[in-house]
N, C-alpha and C positions, 0 to 999 in steps of 0.2 A: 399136598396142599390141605390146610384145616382150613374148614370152610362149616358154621353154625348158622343152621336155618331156623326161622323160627315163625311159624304159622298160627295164628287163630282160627280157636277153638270152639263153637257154637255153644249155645248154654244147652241145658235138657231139663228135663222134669225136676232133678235135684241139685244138679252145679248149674253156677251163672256162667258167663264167658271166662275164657281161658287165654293165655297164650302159650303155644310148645316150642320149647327149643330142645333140638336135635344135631347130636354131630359125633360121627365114628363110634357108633354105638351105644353113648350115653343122651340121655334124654329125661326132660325135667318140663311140667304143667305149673304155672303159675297164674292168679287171680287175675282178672283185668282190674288195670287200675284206672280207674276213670279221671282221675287227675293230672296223669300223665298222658305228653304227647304220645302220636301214635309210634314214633318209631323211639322215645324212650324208654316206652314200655316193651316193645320188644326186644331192647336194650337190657330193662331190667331182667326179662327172661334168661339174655346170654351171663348175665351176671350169676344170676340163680344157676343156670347149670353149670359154672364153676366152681361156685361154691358145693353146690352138693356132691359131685365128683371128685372133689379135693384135684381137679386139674390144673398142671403149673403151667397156664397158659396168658402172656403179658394180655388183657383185653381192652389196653388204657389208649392204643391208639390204633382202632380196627377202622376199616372201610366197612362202607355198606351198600347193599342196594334190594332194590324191591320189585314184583313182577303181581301180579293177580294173585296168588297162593302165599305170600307172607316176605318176611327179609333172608336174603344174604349177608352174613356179616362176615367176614376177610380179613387174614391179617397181612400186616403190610409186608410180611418177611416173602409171603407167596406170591411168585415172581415167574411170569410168564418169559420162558426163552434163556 
């Protein structure tokens, strides 16, 4: 099952806020966009790390969900049972 997490990212001394997305060993920080809603912009991260991995992964119609530590996003192929 591929399954992309993506958590925010605290600002520090030199970077503002962030968000990361993670999944099977590639991983990509992207800016926070303050214009976007909250789980578009997490959205925008799984997008980003498609793109930067050159991953052939369809992400036009994922599930999602959320918990205190950031999103799950799901694709519909992965199928419990």
């Amino acid at each position: 099952m591929k399954v992309i997490k993506t958590k925010y990212v605290k600002p520090t001394d030199t970077k503002g806020s962030r968000i990361k997305a993670i999944a099977g060993g590639f991983s990509v920080i992207v800016p926070y966009d303050y214009a976007l809603s909250d789980v578009d912009l997490h959205y925008s991260a799984v997008k980003a790390l498609v793109l930067k991995h050159k991953l052939d992964w369809d992400i036009s119609d994922m599930g999602y969900g959320s918990d205190n530590g950031g999103y799950y996003f799901t694709f519909k192929d992965s199928k419990v049972g």
